[in-house]
C-alpha atoms as an extended CHARMM CRD file, in Angstrom:
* protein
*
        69  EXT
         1         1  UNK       CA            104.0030000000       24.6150000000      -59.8550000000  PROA      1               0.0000000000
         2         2  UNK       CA            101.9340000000       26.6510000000      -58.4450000000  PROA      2               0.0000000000
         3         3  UNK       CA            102.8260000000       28.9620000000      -55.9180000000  PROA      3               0.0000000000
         4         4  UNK       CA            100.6790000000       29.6830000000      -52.0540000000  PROA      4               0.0000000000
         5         5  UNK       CA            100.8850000000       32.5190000000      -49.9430000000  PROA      5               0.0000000000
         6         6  UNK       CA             99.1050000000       33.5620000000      -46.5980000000  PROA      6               0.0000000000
         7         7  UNK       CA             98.0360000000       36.9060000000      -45.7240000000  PROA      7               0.0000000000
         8         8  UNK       CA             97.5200000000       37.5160000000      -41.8560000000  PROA      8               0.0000000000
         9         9  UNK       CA             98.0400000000       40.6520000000      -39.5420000000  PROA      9               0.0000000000
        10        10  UNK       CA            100.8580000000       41.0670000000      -38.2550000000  PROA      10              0.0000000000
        11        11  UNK       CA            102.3020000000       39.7450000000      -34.9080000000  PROA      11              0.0000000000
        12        12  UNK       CA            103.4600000000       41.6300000000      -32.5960000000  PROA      12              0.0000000000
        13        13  UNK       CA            106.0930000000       38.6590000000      -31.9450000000  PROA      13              0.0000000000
        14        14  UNK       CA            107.0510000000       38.9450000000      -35.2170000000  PROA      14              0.0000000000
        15        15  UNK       CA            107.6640000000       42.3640000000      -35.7260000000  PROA      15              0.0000000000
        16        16  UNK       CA            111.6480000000       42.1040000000      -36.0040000000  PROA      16              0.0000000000
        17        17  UNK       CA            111.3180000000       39.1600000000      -38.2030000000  PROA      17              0.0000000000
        18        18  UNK       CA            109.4070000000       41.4220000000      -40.6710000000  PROA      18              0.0000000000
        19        19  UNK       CA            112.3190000000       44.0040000000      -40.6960000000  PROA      19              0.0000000000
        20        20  UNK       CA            114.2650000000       42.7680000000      -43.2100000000  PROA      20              0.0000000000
        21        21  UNK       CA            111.2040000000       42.9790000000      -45.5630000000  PROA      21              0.0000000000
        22        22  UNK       CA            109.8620000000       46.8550000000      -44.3350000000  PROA      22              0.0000000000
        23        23  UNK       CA            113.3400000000       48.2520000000      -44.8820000000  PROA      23              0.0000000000
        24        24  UNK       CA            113.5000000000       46.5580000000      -48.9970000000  PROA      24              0.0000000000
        25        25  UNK       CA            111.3840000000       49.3260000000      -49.4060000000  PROA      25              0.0000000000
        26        26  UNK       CA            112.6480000000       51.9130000000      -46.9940000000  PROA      26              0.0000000000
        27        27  UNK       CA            116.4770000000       51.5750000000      -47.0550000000  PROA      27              0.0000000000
        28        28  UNK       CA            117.0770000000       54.3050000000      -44.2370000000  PROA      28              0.0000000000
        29        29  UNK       CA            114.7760000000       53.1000000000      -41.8350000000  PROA      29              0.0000000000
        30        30  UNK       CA            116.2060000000       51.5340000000      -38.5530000000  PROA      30              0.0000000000
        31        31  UNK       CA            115.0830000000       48.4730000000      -36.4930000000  PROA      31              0.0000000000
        32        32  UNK       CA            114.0230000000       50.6820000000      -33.3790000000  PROA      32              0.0000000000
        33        33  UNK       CA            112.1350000000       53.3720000000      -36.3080000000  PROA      33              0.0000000000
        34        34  UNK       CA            110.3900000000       49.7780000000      -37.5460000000  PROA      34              0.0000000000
        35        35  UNK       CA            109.6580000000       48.8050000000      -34.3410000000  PROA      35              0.0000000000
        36        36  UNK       CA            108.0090000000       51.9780000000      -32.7030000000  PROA      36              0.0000000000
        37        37  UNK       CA            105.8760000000       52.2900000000      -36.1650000000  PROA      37              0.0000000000
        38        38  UNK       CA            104.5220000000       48.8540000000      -36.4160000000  PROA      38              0.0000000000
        39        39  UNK       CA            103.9390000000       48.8150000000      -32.7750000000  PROA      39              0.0000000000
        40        40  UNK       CA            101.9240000000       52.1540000000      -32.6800000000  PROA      40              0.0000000000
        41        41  UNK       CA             99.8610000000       49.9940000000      -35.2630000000  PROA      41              0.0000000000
        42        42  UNK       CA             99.6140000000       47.1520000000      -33.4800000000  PROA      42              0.0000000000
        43        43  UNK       CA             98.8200000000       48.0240000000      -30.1800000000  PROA      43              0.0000000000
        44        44  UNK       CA             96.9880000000       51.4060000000      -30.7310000000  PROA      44              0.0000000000
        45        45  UNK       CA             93.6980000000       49.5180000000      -30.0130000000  PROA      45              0.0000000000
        46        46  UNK       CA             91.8940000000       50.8360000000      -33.0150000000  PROA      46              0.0000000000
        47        47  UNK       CA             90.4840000000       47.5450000000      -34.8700000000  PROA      47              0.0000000000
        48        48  UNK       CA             90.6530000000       49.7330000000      -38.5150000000  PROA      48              0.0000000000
        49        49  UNK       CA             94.3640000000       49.5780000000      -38.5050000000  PROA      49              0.0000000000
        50        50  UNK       CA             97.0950000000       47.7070000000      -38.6300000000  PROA      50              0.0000000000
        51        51  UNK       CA            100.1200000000       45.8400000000      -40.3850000000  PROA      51              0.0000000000
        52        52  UNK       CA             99.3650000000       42.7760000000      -42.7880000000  PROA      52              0.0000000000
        53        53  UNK       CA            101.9570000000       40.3040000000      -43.7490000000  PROA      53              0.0000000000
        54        54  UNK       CA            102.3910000000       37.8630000000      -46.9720000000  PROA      54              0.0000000000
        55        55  UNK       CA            103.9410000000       34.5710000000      -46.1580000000  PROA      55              0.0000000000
        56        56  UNK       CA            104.6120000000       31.7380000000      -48.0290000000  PROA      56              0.0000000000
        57        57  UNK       CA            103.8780000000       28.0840000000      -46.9310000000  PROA      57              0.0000000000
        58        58  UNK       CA            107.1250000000       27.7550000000      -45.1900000000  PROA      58              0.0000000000
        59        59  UNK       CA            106.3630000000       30.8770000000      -42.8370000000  PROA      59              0.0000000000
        60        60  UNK       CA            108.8550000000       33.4590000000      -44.5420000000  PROA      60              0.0000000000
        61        61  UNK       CA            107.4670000000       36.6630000000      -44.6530000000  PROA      61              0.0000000000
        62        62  UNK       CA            107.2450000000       37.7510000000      -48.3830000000  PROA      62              0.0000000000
        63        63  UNK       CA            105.6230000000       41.1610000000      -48.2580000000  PROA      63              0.0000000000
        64        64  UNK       CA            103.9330000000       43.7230000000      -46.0350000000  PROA      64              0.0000000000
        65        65  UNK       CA            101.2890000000       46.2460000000      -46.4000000000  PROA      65              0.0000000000
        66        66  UNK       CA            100.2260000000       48.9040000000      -43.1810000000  PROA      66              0.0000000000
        67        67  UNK       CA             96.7870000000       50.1640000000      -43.4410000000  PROA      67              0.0000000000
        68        68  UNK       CA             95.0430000000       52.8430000000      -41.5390000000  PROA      68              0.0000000000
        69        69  UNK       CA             91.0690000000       52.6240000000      -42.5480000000  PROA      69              0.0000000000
């Protein structure tokens, strides 16, 4: 079986949801620490930047990758 993912930007809707995921690989970090990061991203206005988000068919966010370009 073969298995599908989807790679988008990240939501700013979405940006709690995608907690549980940012702190796997940041044990210390807090919801309000994710949330002021990913928002500075998000909303910075800067289209080179950003958070990107790998879901699988059903919608559950598998990984998550922040760029700056």
């Amino acid at each position: 079986m073969t298995r599908q993912f989807i790679a988008k930007s990240l939501a700013p809707e979405l940006v709690d949801k995608a907690f549980a995921v940012a702190r796997s690989g940041h044990p210390c970090l807090s919801l309000d620490q994710w949330r002021r990061y990913a928002n500075r991203l998000l909303h910075s206005g800067a289209p080179r930047r950003g958070v990107l988000t790998v879901e699988n068919l059903g919608g559950t966010i598998q990984g998550l990758c922040s760029y700056r370009i």
